[in-house]
N, C-alpha and C positions, 0 to 999 in steps of 0.2 A: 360155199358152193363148189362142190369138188368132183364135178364129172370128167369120165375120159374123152379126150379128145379124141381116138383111135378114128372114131367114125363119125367125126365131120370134117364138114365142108369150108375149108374157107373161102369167104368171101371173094368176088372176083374184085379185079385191079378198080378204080375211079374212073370212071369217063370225063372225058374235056364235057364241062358243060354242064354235068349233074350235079346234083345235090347229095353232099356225104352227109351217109350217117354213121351215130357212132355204132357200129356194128364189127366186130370181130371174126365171127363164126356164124357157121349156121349147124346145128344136127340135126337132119333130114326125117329120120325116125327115130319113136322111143314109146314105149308104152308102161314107162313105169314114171314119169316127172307129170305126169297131169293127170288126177283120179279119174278112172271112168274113160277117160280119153286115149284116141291114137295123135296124137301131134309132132308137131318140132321145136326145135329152140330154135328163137334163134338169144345171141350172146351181144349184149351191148357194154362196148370199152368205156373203160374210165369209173370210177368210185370214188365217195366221197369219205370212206374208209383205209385204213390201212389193216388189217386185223392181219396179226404176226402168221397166222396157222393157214393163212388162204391158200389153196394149195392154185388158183389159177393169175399170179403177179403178172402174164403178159397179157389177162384179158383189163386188170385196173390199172395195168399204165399203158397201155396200148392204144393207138389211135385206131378209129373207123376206116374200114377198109370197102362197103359195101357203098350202093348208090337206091334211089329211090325204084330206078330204073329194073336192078339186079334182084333186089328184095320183092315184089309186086308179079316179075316174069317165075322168081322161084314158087311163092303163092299163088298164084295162078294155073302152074301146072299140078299144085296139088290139092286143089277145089275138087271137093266130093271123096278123097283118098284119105285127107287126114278131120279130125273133128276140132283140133285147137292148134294154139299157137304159143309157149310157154315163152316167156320177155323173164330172160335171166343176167348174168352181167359177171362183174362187174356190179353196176346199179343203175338200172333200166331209169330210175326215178330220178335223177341227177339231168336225165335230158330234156331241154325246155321244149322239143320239139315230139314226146311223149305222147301227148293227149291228141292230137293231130295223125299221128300215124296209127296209133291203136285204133281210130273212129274207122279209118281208111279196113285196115284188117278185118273190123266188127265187120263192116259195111260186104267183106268177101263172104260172110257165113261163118268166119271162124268163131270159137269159142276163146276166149283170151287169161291164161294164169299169169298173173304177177310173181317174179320171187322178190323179194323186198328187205332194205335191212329197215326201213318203218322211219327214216329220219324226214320224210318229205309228205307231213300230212296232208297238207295243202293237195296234193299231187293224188294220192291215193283220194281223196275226198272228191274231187272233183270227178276223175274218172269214174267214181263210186256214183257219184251221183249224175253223170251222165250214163248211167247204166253200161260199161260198156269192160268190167271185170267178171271174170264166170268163177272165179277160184283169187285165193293170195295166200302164199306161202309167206311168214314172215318172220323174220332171222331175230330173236329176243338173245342178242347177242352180250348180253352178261346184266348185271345187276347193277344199281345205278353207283355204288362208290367202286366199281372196278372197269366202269364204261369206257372212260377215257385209256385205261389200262390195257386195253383187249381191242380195241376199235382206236384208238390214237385221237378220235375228236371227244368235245363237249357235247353230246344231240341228246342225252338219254332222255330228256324234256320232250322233247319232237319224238321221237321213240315213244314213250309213254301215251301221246297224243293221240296218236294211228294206233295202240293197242286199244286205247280207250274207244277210240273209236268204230275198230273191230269188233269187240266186244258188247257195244250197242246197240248193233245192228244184227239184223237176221237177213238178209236179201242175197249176203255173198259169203258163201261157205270159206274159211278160210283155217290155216294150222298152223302152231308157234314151235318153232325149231331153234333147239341151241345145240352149235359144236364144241365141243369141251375138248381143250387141253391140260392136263392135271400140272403143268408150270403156269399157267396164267387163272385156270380155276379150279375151284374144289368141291366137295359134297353138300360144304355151308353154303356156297352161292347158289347150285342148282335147289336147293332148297328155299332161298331165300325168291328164288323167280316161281318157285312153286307155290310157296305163299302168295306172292302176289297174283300170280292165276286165281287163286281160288279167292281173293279179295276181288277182283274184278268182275267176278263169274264167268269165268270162261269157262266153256261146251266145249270145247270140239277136241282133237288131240294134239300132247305137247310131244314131241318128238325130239328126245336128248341123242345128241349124236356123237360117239367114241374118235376121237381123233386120230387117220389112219394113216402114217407114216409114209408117201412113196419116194425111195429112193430116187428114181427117176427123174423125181421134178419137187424143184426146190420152191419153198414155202416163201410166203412174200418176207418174212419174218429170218426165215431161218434157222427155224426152230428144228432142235433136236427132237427123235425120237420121245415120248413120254418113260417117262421112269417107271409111273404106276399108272392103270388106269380108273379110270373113275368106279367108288366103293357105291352101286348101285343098290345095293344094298342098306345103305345107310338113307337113303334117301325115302321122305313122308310119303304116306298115299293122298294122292288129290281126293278132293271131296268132290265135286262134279263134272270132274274132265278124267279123261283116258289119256292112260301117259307108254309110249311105248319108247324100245332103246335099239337105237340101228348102230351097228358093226361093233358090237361089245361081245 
């Protein structure tokens, strides 16, 4: 998840008294992170990943800076102005207090996207099934013998679970996104996730994303510039899903 901060907001200071959460940022507008939608983000700290190429390390090691208080007065003045609410991070799904504040949002009118790295099926299933996700963006962050390689834990099991069970359902439109760095993967593995899209049945679009170097702000990882980038070229065509390629 590699957006610019130029234009957000952070969060204000903690009130004596209130309830933190783990929020980082907010970006106020945007009309390209939610389909169909005017919304904002906002940004929840803390991840139960380390993936070396993240380019935002001070939003997953970062503590909560916002209050119940902060976040509700920002939503409120922008009831009727925006259509959703995008819950990005970090890993919005890592917060036991998730399903609680999403209900609260739903409850304003918004519309609500997930972005997800898919390790907290529990988490997505339930809010699934209390109706109350309009979209989910989900991070198919490497193949399962390079998982722990690319992402630093053991989940590709929990990962697989939430694909499965995306993939079952029709009720909530959702899209699988991988960021490629040609040091940690290569043409075999987006391959090998392409096969398994098309083992699962998956519809909708995969989204391979070109890893984009900013000098400015260093990678959770540290990772150097790419030597080569990914031979797009060499990679199958899906059989029942649309596959596009952003900053290649």
């Amino acid at each position: 998840m590699t957006h610019n901060f130029s234009d957000s907001a952070p969060a204000p200071r903690v009130k004596a008294g209130s309830k933190v959460l783990p929020i980082y940022a907010v970006t106020p507008f945007t009309m390209l992170d939610f389909p169909e939608r005017t919304s904002c983000i906002i940004w929840m700290s803390g991840c139960n990943m380390r993936c070396g190429y993240c380019h935002n390390p001070q939003i997953v090691k970062g503590k909560g800076r916002g209050t119940v208080e902060d976040v509700m007065a920002f939503l409120r003045k922008r009831q009727g102005l925006l259509d959703g609410v995008v819950l990005s991070g970090g890993e919005a799904s890592v917060w036991p207090g998730l399903p609680g504040f999403v209900q609260i949002v739903k409850n304003m009118g918004y519309d609500i996207k997930l972005d997800t790295n898919g390790t907290r099926p529990d988490v997505i299933k339930k809010l699934m099934g209390d109706d109350l996700l309009d979209y989910i963006a989900l991070d198919y962050k490497a193949p399962s013998e390079k998982f722990k390689k690319v992402t630093g834990i053991k989940k590709f099991e929990a990962f697989s679970e939430t694909l499965d069970l995306l993939c079952k359902q029709k009720s909530v439109p959702f899209e699988v996104r991988t960021t490629v760095h040609t040091d940690l993967m290569d043409e075999k593995d987006i391959t090998t996730i392409i096969n398994d899209l098309n083992l699962r049945s998956y519809k909708g679009t995969y989204y391979v994303q070109n890893f984009c170097s900013d000098n400015n702000r260093p990678t959770l990882g540290d990772l150097s510039p790419q030597k080569r980038a990914l031979d797009i070229s060499a990679l199958p065509t899906p059989k029942d899903f649309d596959m596009e390629f952003r900053n290649f």
